[in-house]
C-alpha positions in Angstrom: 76.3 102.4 42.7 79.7 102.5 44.8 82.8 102.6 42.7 86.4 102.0 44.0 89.3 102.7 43.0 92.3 100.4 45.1 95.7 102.5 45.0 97.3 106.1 44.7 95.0 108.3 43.1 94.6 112.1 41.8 92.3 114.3 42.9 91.4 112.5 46.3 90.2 113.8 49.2 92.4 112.8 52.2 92.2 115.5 55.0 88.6 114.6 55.8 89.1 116.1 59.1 90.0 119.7 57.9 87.5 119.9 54.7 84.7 118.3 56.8 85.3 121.5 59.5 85.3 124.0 57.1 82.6 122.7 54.6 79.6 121.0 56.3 76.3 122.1 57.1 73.8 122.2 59.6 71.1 120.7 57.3 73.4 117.6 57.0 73.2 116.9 60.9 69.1 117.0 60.1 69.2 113.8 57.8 68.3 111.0 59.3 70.8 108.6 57.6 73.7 110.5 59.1 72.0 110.8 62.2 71.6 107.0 62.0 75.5 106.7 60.8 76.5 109.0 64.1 74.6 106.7 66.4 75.7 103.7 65.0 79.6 104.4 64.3 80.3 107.3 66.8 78.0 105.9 69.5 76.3 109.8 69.5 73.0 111.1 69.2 72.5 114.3 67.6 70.6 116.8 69.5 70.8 119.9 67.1 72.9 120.2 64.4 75.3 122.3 66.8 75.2 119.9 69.4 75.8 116.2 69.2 76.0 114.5 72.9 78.4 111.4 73.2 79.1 108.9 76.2 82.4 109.5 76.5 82.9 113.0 75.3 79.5 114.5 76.4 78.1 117.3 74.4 80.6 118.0 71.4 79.8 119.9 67.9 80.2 118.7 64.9 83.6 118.9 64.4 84.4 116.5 67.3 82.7 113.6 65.4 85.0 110.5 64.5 86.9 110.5 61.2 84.9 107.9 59.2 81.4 109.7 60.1 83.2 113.1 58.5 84.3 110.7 55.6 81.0 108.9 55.2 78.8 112.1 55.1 81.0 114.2 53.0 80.6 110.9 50.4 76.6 111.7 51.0 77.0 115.4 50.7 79.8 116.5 48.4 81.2 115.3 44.8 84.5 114.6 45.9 86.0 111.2 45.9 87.3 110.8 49.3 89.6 108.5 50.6 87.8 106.0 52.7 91.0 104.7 54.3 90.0 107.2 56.9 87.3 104.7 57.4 86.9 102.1 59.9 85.2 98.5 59.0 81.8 100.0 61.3 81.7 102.4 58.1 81.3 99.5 55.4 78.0 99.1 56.1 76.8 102.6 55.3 79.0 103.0 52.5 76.9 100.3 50.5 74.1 101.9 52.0 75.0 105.2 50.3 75.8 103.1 47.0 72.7 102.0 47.0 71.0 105.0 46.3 73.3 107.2 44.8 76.8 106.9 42.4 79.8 107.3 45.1 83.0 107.0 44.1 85.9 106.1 46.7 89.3 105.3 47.0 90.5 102.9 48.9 94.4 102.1 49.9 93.6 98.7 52.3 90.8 96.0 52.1 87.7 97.4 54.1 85.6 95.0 55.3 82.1 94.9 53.7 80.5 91.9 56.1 77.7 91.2 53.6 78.4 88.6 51.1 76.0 89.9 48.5 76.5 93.6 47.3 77.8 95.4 44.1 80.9 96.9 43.7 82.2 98.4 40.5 86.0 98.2 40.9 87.5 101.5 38.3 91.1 99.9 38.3 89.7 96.6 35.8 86.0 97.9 35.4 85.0 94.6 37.1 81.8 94.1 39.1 82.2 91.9 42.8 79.3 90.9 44.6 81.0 89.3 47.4 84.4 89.8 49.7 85.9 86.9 47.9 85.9 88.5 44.9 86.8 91.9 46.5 89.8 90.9 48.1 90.7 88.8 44.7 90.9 92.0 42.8 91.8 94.4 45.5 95.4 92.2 46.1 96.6 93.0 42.3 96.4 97.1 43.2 97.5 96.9 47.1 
């Protein structure tokens, strides 16, 4: 399930850029959900898992990739709570995807736009469950 937390927290991951550079792997570039999640948000297909090749940039590493993929795949691969204000609204959509199949915990310090009007969300700050943006942004105001 996909658990936010809406505010300053501890222990968050927020340089997504540097740990991604330093941490991932090449077996994470194998997956096909992040090579799904590079196509779709980053416009890239991924070749190798040294070489992704993009429309604009052409043939870039994975280091080059966009800020929210880093975000979304270190939520996939790593234990850390990372801070998906990194994230743009094309991430939403793999982020319930993740929380559909595994426990992911994010923070979150704006209103990201989930365009589906039937999920679940666990919010931490009231230990509430929304299914729907109303209800999101209903809770998310009292902690923004």
């Amino acid at each position: 399930m996909l658990k936010i937390y809406f505010g300053e927290m501890d222990n968050v991951l927020h340089n997504v850029e540097s740990f991604f550079d330093n941490q991932y792997q090449y077996a994470w570039l194998e997956d096909p959900f992040v090579r799904g999640l590079i196509e779709d948000v980053d416009k890239s297909v991924v070749e190798s898992p040294e070489c992704i090749k993009s429309p604009v940039l052409r043939q870039i590493p994975p280091t080059r990739l966009s800020g929210g993929a880093k975000a979304v795949i270190l939520m996939k691969y790593t234990d850390r709570i990372v801070n998906a204000s990194n994230c743009g609204d094309n991430c939403a959509k793999w982020i319930l995807k993740l929380g559909e199949n595994q426990d992911i915990t994010i923070n979150l310090n704006h209103i990201m736009e989930f365009d589906r009007d039937n999920f679940e969300i666990a919010i931490i700050n009231n230990d509430k469950i929304v299914h729907n943006m109303a209800e999101l942004v209903d809770v998310a105001i009292d902690y923004l």
